[in-house]
Every structure is written in structure tokens, then in C-alpha cells.
N, C-alpha and C positions, 0 to 999 in steps of 0.2 A: 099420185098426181105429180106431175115433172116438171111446175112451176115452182111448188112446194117445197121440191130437191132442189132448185136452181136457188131459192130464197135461203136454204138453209146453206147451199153452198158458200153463198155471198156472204152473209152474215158472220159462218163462221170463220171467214179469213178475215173480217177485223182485229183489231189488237187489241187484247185484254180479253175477249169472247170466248166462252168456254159453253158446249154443247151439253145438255140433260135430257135425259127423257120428262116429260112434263107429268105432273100428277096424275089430271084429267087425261092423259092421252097427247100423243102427239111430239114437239121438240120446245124445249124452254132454253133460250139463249139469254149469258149472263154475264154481266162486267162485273168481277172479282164475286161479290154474294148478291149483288141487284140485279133482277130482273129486267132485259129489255124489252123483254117481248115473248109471245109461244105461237106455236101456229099447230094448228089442228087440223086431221085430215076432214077434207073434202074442202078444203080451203080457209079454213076460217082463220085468222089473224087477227091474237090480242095483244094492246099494247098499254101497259101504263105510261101514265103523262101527269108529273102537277096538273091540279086545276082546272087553270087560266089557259095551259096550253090543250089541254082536253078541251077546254071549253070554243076555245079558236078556233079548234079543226073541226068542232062541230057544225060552228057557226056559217065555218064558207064550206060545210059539206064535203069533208077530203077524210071524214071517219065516221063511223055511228057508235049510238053510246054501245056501252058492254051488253050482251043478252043478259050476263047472269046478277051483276052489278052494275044497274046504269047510273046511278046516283054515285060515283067515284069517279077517280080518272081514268079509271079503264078506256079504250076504245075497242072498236070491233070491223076490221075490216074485211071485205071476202074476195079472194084472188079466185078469179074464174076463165082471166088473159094473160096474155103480153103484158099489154097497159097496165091490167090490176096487179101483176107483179114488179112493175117498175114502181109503183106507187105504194106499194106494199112495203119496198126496200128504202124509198122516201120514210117513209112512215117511223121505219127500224132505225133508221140513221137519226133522225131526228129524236129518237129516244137515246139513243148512243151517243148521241156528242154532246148532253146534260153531262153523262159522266168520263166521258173521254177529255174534256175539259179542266177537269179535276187534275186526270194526270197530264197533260201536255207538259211541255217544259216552255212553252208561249203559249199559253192560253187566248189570249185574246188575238196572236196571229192566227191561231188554229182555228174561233170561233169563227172570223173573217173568212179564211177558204171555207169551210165548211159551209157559212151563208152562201159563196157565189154559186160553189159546186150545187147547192139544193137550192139554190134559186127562191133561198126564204124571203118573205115579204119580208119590211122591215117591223110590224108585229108580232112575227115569229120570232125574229132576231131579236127584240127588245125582251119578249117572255123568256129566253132563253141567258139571256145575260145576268140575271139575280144564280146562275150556278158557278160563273167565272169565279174562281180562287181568289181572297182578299189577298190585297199588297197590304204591307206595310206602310201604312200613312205616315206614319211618325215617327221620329230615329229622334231616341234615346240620346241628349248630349251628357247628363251628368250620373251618377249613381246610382242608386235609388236607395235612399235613409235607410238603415239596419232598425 
């Protein structure tokens, strides 16, 4: 299917992404040992997501749960177009910048493009903000007692 190859195209020219063959069949893409996603022939497309963020994309209808684990964050989407491959590559990216966050060297500039470019509700963008890298709140002025 030549949507399938255009998705794995895309995906594998992010940074950090590194291509497997998937257990079940099919391609598992992976930032450093996490999982972002697999997609399976004849279309299918699964994604982990936290929770809250599974549970969001359920809610406005942009994923369905998993076939084999619906009670997880699993999603399950099915590329059959155009459309459903553009939204497919939505789908990946927004599993992708939890952990491309992590490494940014500005995280929270980075999370910023990342919302305009994918045009996340401001929903998304707030379920996605508890992965932004702590700062340092508080600088050390004296010792610390031996």
C-alpha cells in the first residue's frame, strides 16, 4: 500500500527515529527504545498515547481505541487516503514530540512550533506539557552541611 510507504517515509526522517520490523507484522518506529507507533499492512495504524491524551483523541473522534487493547492508551487508526495519511502522520508526530521534548535543547520553544505546525487545540497542548523537562527552580546559594 503506497500510503503506508509514504508514512513510513516521513516518519523515518525525524530525528532520533529508528525503523524495526514490528512483532505482529508490519514497521515499529522508535525514539531511542519507545515506541511511537507501528503500522500494519492493509492500513492499520497503532499508537501509544498517556491516558488523558488517548482519551482526548477519542473524545473528538481523530482515533479509535486499540482492537487488541482497548482499555490502554493504545489507539488505532486506518489509512485508506490522502486525508487518512495526512492524519495518520498528525497522529505520529504528536506521539513523537512527548519524546523529542525531552531531547530539545528549548523545549518549550520547540513544544510552541510543534503546537502551530499541528494546529493542536489548546487541550492537546496542555496534556502534553506535564513531558517538558524540569528546570531547575532553585539555585543552591550555600553548602549543603557534611
Amino acid at each position: 500500500m503506497k500510503h503506508l510507504k509514504r508514512l513510513e517515509e516521513e516518519v523515518s526522517a525525524w530525528p532520533h527515529i529508528s525503523v524495526y520490523t514490528h512483532r505482529f507484522g508490519g514497521r515499529e518506529f522508535r525514539f531511542g527504545s519507545a515506541e511511537v507507533g507501528h503500522v500494519h499492512e492493509g492500513g492499520i495504524v497503532d499508537i501509544p498515547f498517556p491516558r488523558p491524551v488517548r482519551d482526548a483523541l477519542l473524545a473528538e473522534g481523530l482515533a479509535e481505541e486499540h482492537h487488541w487493547v482497548p482499555n490502554s492508551g493504545w489507539t488505532t487508526f486506518h489509512v485508506r487516503n490522502e486525508d487518512d495519511l495526512k492524519h495518520a502522520i498528525w497522529l505520529m508526530r504528536l506521539s513523537y514530540l512527548r519524546y523529542a521534548m525531552k531531547t530539545a535543547a528549548d523545549a518549550q520553544g520547540f513544544l510552541d512550533r510543534q503546537s502551530q505546525e499541528l494546529h493542536l487545540k489548546p487541550q492537546f497542548r496542555s496534556l502534553l506539557e506535564p513531558f517538558l523537562p524540569m528546570k531547575a527552580t532553585h539555585i543552591l546559594t550555600e553548602p549543603l552541611a557534611m
